[in-house]
N, C-alpha and C positions, 0 to 999 in steps of 0.2 A: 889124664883127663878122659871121662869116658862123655861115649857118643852122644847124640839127642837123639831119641826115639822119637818117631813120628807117627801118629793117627790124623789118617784123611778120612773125613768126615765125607755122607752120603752127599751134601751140599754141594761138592767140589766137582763137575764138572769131572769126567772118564777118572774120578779114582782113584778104581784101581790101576788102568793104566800108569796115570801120575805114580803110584806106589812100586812099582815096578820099574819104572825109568829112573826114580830115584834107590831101588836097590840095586842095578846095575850100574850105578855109579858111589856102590859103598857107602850108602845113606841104610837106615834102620828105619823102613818104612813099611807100614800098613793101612789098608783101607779098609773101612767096617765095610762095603762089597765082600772084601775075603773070608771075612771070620764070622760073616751071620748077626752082624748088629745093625742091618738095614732098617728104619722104622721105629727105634729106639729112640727116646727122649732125651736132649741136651745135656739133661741131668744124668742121666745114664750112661753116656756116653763119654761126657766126663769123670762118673766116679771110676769107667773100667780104665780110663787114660792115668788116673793118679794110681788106681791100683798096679798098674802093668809098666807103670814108670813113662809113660807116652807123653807126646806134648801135642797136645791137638791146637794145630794152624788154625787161627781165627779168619774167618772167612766168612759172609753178611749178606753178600751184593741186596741191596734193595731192604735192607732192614735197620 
């Protein structure tokens, strides 16, 4: 069974911290903070998460 890859979205409140405290606990995680997708649209953001196999955590507050 392989892993779930995780994209944190700029929305999310530190991240990339969050992305980091979940690779230190052997989680496959990234924040567009690290890899330069800050300012990218929804849409873009998703097509790079189906491309790269990611699962990007829905996350709204206030929408």
């Amino acid at each position: 069974m392989s892993k779930i890859r995780l994209l944190i979205d700029e929305d999310v409140s530190m991240g990339s911290r969050l992305a980091v405290a979940l690779r230190r606990r052997g989680y496959d995680a990234v924040a567009v903070q690290e890899i330069g997708r800050v300012g990218l649209s929804d849409e873009e953001q998703l097509y790079y998460a189906v491309q790269e196999r990611l699962k990007e955590p829905v996350h709204r507050p206030g929408k």
